[in-house]
C-alpha positions in Angstrom: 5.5 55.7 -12.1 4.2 52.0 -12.4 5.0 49.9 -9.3 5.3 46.1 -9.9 6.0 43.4 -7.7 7.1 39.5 -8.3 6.0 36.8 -6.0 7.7 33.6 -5.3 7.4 30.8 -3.2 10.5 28.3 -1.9 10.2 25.5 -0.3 12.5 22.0 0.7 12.1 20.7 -2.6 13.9 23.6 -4.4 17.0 22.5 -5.9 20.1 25.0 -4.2 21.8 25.2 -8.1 18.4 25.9 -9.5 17.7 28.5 -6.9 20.6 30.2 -7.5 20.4 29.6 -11.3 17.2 31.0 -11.3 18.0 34.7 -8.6 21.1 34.9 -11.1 18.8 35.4 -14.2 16.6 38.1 -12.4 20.0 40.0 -11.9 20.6 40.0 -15.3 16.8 41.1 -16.3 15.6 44.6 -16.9 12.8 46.4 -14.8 13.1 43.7 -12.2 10.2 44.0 -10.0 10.0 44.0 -6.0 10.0 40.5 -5.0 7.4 39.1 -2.4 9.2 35.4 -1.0 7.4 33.2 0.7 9.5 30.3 2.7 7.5 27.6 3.1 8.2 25.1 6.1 11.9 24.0 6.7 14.4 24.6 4.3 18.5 24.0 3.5 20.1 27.1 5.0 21.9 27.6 1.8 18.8 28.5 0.0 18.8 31.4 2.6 21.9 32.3 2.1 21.9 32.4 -1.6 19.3 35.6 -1.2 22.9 37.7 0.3 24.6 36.5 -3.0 22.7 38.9 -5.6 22.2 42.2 -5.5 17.8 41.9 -5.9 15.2 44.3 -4.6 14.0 41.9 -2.2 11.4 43.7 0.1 9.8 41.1 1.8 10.0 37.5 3.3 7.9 35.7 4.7 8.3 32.2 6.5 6.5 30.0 7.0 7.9 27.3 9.9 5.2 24.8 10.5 4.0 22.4 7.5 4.4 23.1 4.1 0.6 25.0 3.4 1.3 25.0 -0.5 1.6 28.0 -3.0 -2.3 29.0 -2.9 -2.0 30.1 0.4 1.3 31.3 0.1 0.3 33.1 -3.6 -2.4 35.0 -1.0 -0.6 35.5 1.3 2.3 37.6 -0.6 -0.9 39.1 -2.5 -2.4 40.4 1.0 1.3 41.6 2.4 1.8 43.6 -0.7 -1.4 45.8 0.1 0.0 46.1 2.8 3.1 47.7 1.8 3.9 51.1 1.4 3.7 51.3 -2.2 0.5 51.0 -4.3 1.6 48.2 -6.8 -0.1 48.2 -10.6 1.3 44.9 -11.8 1.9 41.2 -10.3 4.5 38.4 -11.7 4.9 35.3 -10.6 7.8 33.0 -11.2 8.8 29.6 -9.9 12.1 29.2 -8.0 13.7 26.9 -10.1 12.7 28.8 -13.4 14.6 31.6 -15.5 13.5 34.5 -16.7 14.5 36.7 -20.1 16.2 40.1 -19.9 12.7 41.6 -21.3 10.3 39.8 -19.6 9.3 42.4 -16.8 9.5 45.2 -19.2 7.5 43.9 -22.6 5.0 42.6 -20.0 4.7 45.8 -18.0 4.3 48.2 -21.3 1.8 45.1 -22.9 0.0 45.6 -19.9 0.0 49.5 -19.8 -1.0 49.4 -23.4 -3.8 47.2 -23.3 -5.7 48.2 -19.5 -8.3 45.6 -20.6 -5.9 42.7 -19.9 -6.5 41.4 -16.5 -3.7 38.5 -16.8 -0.9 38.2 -19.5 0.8 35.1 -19.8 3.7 34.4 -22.0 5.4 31.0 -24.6 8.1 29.3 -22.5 11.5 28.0 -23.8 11.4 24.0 -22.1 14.5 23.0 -20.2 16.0 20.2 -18.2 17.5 19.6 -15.2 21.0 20.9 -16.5 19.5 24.3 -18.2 19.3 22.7 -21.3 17.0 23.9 -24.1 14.3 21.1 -24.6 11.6 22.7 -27.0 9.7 26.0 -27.0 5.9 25.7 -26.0 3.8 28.4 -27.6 0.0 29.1 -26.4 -3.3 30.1 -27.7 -2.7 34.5 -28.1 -6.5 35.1 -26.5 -7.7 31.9 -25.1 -11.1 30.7 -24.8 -13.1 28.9 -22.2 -13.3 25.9 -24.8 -9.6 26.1 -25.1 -9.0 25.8 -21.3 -11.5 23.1 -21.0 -8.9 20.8 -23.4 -6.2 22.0 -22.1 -4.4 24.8 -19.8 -3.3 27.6 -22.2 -1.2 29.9 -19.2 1.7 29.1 -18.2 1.9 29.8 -14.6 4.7 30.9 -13.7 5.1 33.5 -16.6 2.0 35.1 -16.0 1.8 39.2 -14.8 -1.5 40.4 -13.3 -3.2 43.7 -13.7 -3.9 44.7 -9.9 -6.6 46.8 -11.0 -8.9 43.9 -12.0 -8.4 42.3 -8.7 -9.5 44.8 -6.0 -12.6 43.4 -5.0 -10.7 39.7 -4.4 -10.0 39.1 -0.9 -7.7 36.4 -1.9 -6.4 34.9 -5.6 -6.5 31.1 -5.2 -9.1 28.6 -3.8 -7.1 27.0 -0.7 -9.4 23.8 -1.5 -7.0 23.6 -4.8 -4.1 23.0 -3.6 -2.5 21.0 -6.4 -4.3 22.6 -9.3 -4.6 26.4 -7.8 -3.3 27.8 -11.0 -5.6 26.3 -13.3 -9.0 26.5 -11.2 -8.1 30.3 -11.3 -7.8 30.6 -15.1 -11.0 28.9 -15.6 -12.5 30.7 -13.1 -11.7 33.6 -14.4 -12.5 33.7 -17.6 -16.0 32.5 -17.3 -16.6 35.3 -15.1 -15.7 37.7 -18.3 -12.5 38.4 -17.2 -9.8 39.1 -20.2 -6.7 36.7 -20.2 -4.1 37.0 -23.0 -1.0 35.5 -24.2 2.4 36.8 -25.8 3.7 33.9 -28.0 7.8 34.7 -27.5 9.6 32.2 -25.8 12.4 34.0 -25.3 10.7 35.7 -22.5 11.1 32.4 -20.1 12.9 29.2 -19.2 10.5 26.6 -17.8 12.3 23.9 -16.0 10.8 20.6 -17.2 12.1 17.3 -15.5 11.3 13.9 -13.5 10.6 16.5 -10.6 8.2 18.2 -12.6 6.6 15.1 -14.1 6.1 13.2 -10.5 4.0 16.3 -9.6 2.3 16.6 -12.9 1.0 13.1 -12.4 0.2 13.1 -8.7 -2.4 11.5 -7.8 -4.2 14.3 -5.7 -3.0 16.9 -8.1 -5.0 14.9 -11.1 -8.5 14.7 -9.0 -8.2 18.3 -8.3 -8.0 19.5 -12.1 -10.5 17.0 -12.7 -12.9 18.3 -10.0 -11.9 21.8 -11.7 -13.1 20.7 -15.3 -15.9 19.0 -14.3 -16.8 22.6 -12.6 -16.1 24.0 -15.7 -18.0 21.9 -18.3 -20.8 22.6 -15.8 -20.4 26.4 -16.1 -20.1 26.7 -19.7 -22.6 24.3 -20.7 -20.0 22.3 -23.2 -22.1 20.0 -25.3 -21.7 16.2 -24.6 -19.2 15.2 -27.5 -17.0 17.7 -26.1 -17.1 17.0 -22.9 -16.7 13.8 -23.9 -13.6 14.5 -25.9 -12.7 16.5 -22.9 -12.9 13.5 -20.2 -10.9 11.4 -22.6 -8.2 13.8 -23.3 -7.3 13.6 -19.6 -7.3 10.3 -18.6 -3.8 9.7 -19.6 -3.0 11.3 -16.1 -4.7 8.9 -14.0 -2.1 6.5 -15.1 0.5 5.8 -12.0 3.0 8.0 -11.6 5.9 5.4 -11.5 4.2 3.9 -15.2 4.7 8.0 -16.4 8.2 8.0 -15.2 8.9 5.6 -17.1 7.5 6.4 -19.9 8.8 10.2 -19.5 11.5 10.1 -22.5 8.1 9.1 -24.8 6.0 11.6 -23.2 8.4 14.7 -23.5 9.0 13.9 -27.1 5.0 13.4 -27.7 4.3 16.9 -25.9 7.2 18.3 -27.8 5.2 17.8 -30.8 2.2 18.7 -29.7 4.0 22.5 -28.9 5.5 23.1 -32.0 
C-alpha cells in the first residue's frame, strides 16, 4: 500500500472563498492524500471553521501563534511531523491554499512516480486563473529540466509538485530558512546540481494556479527578488555558466527589480506578455 501525504500552509492573507474554493476541489479529487496544515500566526476564525465543512483526511494541524515564520519553515516543519506519524509515507504534495487541484492529480502523480522510482520530484503544467476562478491561460513547462533551464527561468511549479520520500531520507530539513521568499526555487536549483532527477508532466488539467494582483505584489517584492537573485548568482557559480549566459541570465531578471507599484500597474501588459510566453 503506498502512503502519501499533502502539505499546506494558511496564513492571514488567505482569501476565506479561496480557501474554501480550494478544500472543495480536494473533495472532489481522487486518491486524496493525508493533509499536513500548517496555521501560520493569527488567522480569521472562519478559515478554521471551513476545515468542519468538508469531509477531508485531515491528520494533522499545526499552529503556529507568534509571527508569521513563512512556508520554509512551516514546509519543514509538516516534513519532520510526518516522520513522525504513525505511517511511513512514500509520496509528498504540496498545494497552495488558494489553488485547485484536478480530479487525477494525486493519482497520475502517485502511479508516475511508482513507475519511474528515479524521479525524486514531479512537477506538473498549470491551468492560470484569476481572482474569480476564471481560466486565464495554461502554462506548460520544460518535461526534464535542465540546470541551464532553471538558471533562465523556474521550470516547477511549486505548488503542483509531489516528492519521492525516498530520495530525501538523509535531509534533515527541505528548505533553506535563509530563503524565505524564494524557498521553492533555491531548492530546485539545489537540487538538481546535486544530480538529483526532477521531472515534469505537461497536462494542465491536473491544476488551477491562482494568478492575481496578490500574487503579482509578492512576485515583485522587493526582498523576494534579492533572494532569487542571491539564488542565481549561487547557481551560475555552481554550474560554471559561461559569461554570455550569465549575462543573458542577469538581464533576463532585471525586469523584477522594477517597483512593485510600477508592476501593478502594468499587470494587464504583463499577464498578457507571460501568456505568450506559456503557450
Amino acid at each position: 500500500m503506498v502512503n502519501t501525504l499533502l502539505i499546506m500552509s494558511v496564513d492571514s492573507s488567505i482569501s476565506q472563498s479561496h480557501w474554501i474554493n480550494c478544500l472543495r476541489s480536494l473533495t472532489q479529487s481522487e486518491n486524496v492524500p493525508d493533509i499536513f496544515l500548517f496555521i501560520d500566526g493569527p488567522v480569521n476564525k472562519e478559515i478554521l471553521l471551513a476545515l468542519n465543512q468538508f469531509y477531508l483526511p485531515t491528520i494533522y494541524v499545526e499552529r503556529n501563534s507568534g509571527p508569521n515564520v513563512g512556508l520554509a519553515s512551516a514546509m519543514n516543519s509538516l516534513l519532520k511531523a510526518s516522520r513522525n506519524s504513525f505511517k511511513e509515507y512514500d509520496f509528498m504534495f504540496r498545494m497552495d491554499a488558494d489553488d485547485l487541484v484536478g480530479v487525477e492529480r494525486f493519482k497520475i502523480q502517485t502511479n508516475y512516480l511508482i513507475e519511474h522510482p528515479e524521479v525524486a520530484v514531479l512537477g506538473t503544467a498549470t491551468n492560470i486563473i484569476d481572482d474569480q476562478d476564471n481560466l486565464i491561460s495554461s502554462r506548460f513547462v520544460m518535461p526534464l529540466p535542465c540546470p541551464h533551464h532553471f538558471a533562465s527561468q523556474n521550470q516547477m511549479v511549486h505548488p503542483t509538485v509531489a516528492f519521492s520520500l525516498k530520495h530525501f531520507d538523509g535531509f534533515e530539513e527541505l528548505y533553506d530558512i535563509r530563503y524565505k521568499k524564494a524557498q521553492d526555487y533555491e531548492l530546485w536549483m539545489r537540487l538538481i546540481t546535486k544530480g538529483y532527477k526532477l521531472k515534469n508532466i505537461n497536462d494542465p488539467s491536473l491544476f488551477y494556479f491562482r494568478r492575481s494582483h496578490a500574487t503579482l505584489s509578492r512576485r515583485f517584492g522587493y526582498e523576494n527578488n534579492i533572494q532569487i537573485l542571491r539564488a542565481k548568482l549561487d547557481f551560475i557559480k555552481t554550474v560554471k555558466l559561461g559569461p554570455l549566459q550569465s549575462l543573458y541570465v542577469l538581464i533576463m531578471f532585471l525586469p523584477r527589480l522594477l517597483p512593485a507599484k510600477l508592476v501593478l500597474s502594468l499587470a494587464p501588459i504583463f499577464l498578457m506578455v507571460k501568456t505568450m510566453r506559456e503557450r
